[in-house]
N, C-alpha and C positions, 0 to 999 in steps of 0.2 A: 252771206245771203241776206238778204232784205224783204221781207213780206209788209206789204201796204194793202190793208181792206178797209174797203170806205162803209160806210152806214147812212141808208139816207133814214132820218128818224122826228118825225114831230115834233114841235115845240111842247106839248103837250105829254110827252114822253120821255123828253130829253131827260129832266132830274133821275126818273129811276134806267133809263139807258148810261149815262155820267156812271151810276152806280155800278151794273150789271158790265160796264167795261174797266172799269178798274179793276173788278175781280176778277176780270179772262186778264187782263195784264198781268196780275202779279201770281196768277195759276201756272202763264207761259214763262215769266222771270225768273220763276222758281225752279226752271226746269235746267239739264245740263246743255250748255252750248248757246244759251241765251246771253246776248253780248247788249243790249242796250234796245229801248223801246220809245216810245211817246205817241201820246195819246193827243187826239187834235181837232176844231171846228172850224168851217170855214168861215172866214171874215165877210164874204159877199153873200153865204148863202148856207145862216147857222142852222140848215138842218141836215147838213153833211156835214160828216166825224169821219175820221181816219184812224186808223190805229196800225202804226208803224212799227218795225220789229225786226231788230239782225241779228241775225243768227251765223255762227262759228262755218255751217255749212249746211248743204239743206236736209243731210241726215238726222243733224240736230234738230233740226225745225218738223220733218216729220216723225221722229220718234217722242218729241215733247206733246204732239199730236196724241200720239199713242196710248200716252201716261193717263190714270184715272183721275187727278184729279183736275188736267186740263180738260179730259173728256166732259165733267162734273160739270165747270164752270165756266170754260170758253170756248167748246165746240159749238154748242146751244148759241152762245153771242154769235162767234165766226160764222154760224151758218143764216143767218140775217143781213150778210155781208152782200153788197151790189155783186151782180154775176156778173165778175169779169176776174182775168187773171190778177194774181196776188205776187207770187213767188217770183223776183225778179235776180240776176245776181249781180253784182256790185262790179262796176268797172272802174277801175281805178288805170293808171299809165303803167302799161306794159302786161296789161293782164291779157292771160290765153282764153278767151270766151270757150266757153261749155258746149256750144254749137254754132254751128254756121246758121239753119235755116230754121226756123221756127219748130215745134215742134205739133205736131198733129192733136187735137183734141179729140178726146172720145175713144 
């Protein structure tokens, strides 16, 4: 599973946002089923950040959720996050997709 949330955030803010995302990174790496992440700004438009993250499965990803010390320190960043979908799952050749048709929000 792969979750990608973008950040759009000031130049004026970025050093201690830099900061405050490094810590929800290594709050989420710390956790079980976390498979690899990276942290990221855009080249045309450095006041959008990414923070990418794959996860084992999305149990993993929402139980890492769960845990207090990600609550602590990357729910609070995560939820500063642009509103839009995050949690994608990873297509690879011959994979059986998790659904046919989107799934309803709300």
């Amino acid at each position: 599973m792969l979750v990608v949330s973008r950040f759009r955030v000031s130049a004026a803010d970025a050093d201690a946002f830099r900061r405050d995302i490094e810590v929800a990174h290594a709050a989420l790496a710390d956790r079980p089923g976390y498979e690899q992440g990276t942290l990221g700004r855009n080249v045309d438009d450095p006041e959008l950040w990414v923070l990418a993250t794959r996860w084992e499965h999305v149990g993993a990803y929402r139980r890492a959720l769960s845990s207090y010390d990600v609550k602590l320190h990357a729910v609070p960043l995560l939820s500063r996050a642009l509103d839009e979908p995050s949690a994608y799952e990873v297509v690879e050749p011959d994979t059986d997709l998790n659904v046919a048709e989107p799934r309803a929000l709300g």
